[in-house]
C-alpha positions in Angstrom: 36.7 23.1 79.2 39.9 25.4 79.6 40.4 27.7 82.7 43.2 30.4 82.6 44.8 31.5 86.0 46.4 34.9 86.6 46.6 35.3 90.2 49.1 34.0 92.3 52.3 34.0 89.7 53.2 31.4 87.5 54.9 29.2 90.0 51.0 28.9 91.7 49.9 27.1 88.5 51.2 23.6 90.0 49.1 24.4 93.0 46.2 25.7 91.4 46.0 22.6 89.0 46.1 20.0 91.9 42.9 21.9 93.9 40.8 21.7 91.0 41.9 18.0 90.1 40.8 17.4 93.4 37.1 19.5 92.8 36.4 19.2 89.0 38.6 17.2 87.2 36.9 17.6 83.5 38.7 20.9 83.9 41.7 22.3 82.1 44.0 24.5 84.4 46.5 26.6 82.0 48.3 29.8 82.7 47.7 33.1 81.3 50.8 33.5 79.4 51.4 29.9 78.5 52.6 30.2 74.6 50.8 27.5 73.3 47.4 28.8 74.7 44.9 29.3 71.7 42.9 32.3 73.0 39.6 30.9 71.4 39.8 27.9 73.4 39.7 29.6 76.3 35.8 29.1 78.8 36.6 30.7 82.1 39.2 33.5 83.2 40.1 33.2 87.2 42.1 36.3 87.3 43.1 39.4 90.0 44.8 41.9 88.2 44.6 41.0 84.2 46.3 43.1 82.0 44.0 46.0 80.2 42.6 44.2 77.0 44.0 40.9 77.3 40.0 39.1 78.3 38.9 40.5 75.7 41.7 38.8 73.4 39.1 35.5 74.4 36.5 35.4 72.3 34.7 32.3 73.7 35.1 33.5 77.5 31.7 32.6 79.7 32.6 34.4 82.7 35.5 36.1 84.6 36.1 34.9 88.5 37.8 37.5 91.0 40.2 35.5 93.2 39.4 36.9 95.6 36.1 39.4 96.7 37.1 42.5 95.7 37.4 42.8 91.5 39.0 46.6 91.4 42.0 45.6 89.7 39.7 43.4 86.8 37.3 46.4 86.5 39.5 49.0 86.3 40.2 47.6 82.5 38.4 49.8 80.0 38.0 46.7 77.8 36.8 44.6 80.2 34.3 42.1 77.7 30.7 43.6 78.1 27.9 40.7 78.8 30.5 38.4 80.6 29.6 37.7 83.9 32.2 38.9 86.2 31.7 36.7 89.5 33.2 37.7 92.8 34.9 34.9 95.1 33.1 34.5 98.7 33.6 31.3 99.3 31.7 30.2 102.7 35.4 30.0 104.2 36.1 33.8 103.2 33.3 34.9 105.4 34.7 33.0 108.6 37.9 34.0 108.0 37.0 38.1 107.7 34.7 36.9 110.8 37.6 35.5 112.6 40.0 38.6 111.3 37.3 41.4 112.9 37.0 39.5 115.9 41.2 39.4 116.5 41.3 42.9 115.4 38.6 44.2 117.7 39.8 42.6 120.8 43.1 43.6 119.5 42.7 47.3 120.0 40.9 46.8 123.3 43.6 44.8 124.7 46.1 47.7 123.6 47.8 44.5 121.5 50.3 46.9 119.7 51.2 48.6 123.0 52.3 45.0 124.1 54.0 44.3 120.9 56.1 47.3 121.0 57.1 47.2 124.8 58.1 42.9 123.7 60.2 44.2 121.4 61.9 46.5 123.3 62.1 43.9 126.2 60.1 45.9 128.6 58.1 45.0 131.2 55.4 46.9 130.3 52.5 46.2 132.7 49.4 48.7 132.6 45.2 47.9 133.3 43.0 47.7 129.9 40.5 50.3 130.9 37.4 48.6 130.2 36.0 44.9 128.7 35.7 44.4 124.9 31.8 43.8 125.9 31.1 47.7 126.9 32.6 48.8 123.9 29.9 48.9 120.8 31.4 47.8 117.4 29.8 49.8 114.1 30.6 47.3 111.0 30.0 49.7 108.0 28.6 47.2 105.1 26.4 44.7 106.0 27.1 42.5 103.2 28.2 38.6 103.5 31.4 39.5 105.4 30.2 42.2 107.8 27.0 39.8 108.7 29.5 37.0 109.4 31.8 39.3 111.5 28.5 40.8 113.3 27.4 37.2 114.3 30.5 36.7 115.8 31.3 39.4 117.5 28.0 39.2 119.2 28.9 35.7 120.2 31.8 37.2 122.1 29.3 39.5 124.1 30.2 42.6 122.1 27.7 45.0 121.5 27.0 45.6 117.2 26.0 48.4 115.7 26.3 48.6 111.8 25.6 50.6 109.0 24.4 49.8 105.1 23.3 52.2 102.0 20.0 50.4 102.1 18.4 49.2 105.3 18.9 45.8 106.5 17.2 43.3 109.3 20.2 41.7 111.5 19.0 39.9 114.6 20.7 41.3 117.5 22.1 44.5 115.5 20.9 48.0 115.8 20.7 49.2 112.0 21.3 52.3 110.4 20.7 53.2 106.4 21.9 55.9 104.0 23.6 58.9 104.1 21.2 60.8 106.9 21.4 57.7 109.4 25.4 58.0 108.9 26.1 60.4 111.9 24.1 59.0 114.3 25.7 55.7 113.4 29.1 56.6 113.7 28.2 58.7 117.2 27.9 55.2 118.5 31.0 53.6 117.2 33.5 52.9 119.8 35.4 50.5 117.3 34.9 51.3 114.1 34.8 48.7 111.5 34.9 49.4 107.4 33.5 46.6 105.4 32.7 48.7 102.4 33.2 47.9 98.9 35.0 50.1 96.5 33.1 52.2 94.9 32.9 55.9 93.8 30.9 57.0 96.7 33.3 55.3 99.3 36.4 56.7 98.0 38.0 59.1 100.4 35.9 58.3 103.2 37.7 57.1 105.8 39.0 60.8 106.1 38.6 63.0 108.8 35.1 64.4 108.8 34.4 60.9 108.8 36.7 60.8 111.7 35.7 63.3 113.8 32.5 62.3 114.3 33.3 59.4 116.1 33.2 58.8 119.8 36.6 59.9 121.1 39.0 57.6 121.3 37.3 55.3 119.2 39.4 52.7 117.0 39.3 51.6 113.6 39.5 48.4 111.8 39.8 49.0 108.2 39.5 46.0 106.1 37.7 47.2 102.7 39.7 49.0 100.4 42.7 50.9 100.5 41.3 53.9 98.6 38.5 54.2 101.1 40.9 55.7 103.4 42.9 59.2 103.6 46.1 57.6 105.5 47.0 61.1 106.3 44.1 62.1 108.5 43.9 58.4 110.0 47.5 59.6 111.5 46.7 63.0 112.5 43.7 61.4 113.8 45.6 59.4 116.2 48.3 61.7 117.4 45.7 63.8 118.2 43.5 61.2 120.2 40.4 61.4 118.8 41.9 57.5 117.7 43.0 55.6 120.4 44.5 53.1 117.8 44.1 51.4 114.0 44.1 48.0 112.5 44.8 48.4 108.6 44.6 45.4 106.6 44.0 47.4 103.0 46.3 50.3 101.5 46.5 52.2 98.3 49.2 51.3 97.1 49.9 47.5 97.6 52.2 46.5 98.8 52.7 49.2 101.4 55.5 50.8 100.8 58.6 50.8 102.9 58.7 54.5 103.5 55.1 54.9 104.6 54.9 56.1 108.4 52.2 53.5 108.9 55.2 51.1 109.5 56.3 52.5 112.9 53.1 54.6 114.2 53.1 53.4 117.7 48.7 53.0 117.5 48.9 51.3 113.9 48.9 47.9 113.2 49.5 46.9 109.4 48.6 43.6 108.3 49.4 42.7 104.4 45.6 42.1 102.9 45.0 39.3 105.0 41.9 39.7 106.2 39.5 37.3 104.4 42.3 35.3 102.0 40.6 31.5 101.4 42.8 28.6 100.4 43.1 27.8 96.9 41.8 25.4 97.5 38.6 26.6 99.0 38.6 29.2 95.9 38.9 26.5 93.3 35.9 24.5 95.0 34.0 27.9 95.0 34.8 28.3 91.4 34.7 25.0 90.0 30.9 25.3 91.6 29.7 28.5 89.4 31.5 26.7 86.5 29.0 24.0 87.2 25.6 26.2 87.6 26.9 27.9 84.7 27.2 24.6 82.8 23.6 24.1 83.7 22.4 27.0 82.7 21.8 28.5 85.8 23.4 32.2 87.3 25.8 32.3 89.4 26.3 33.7 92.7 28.3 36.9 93.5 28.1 38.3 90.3 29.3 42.4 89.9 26.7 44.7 89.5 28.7 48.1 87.9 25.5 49.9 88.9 25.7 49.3 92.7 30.0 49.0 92.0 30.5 45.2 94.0 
């Protein structure tokens, strides 16, 4: 069986070839643009931003694996092969990671982290009183999928007070749920930190914008660590100047990388982190995939798979 790899650049071939020796040997590792590559020989594509057309050029392809858990960039190609499984990668290690990531972030903009930061690298003596313990603030974790259920478990193991928010209703021991568009106000009303876990999709485009915004508690913060179109970057920092946010973790942008004239770089209540939120080894993404390769090999589905009717 032969596996092409797009994700990572050619000099993470090596790398990528030595996990899955270590997982599933009986498995050929070859680069996407290797010349000698016969496109029918092609099985499995693990891919993150393929060129338009090019899966389709593989006419013997049984399924397309997202490195990572977000597949915009593979969907986004209008020839993407129709009946080919496209499989997103959450890896068991992805979800304690994004876990881990909400948690740091969280405590983060209680603590005032950026405030210290700042004052550090100004070499200032900076000393001031956090105004209140992570634990009275309540977190809202929009989507409640794999990650935000992982994040919610241990933020609650921290003694921090969950909230979260789903299009369809969902039963989370410990969390206070809310569903659909009519539960979203009084959702957000009880957001002190608010926490984006949403998947890109049509409806969530634009949303992190400032009706959104404004109809969180006051000073609230915001830990954004979907997508980068989700969120109107423009009212995020009008948002903050004006203090309805007391401060921002941003892990996602649109576009990526951020670029170096973006005055997220230097707002004093922004902290930018470079799509690091959730990013398994590749070694913990070759034993995920080398795993569906298997099921798939018996006959049986795989897990993750997109669904362009729900968009994730």
């Amino acid at each position: 069986m032969i596996l092409v790899v797009k994700s990572g650049g050619e000099r993470a071939v090596p790398e990528w070839q030595a996990c899955f020796a270590a997982v599933a040997p009986q498995l050929q590792v070859r680069w996407w643009d290797e010349p000698s590559l016969d496109p029918a020989s092609v099985d499995y594509a693990l891919v993150w931003d393929p060129e338009p057309g090019r899966l389709a050029r593989l006419p013997k392809l049984r399924a397309i694996f997202g490195s990572g858990a977000g597949v915009d960039g593979i969907v986004a190609d209008p020839h993407l092969p129709r009946g080919v499984p496209l499989v997103r990668c959450v890896p068991p290690e992805a979800t304690q990671r994004m876990g881990e990531f909400v948690c740091w972030a969280v405590l983060s903009l209680n603590k005032d982290a950026r405030r210290m930061a700042l004052a550090q690298a100004r070499a200032e003596w900076d000393w001031f009183e956090p105004p209140f313990a992570a634990s009275a603030q309540t977190v809202g974790i929009m989507g409640l999928g794999a990650m935000g259920l992982r994040s919610a478990q241990m933020l609650l193991g921290l003694g921090i007070p969950v909230v979260g928010w789903s299009r369809t209703r969902k039963d989370v021991p410990g969390v206070e749920t809310f569903a659909g568009v009519a539960d979203l106000p009084a959702f957000l009303a009880r957001s002190g930190v608010l926490v984006c876990l949403l998947p890109a999709t049509p409806e969530t485009t634009g949303l992190i914008a400032a009706p959104l915004l404004a109809q969180l508690p006051r000073g609230a913060g915001l830990v954004q660590v979907g997508r980068g179109v989700q969120q109107v970057l423009p009212d995020i920092i009008d948002a903050l100047d004006s203090g309805q946010l007391s401060g921002a973790v941003l892990d996602v942008f649109d576009p990526e990388p951020l670029p170096p004239g973006s005055p997220a770089w230097s707002h004093p209540r922004i902290t930018v982190t470079p799509h690091v939120g959730s990013l398994p080894s590749r070694l913990e993404r070759a034993r995920y995939v080398a795993d569906c390769i298997a099921r798939i090999e018996r006959g049986e589905a795989p897990p993750n798979v997109y669904d362009p009717e729900r968009g994730y």
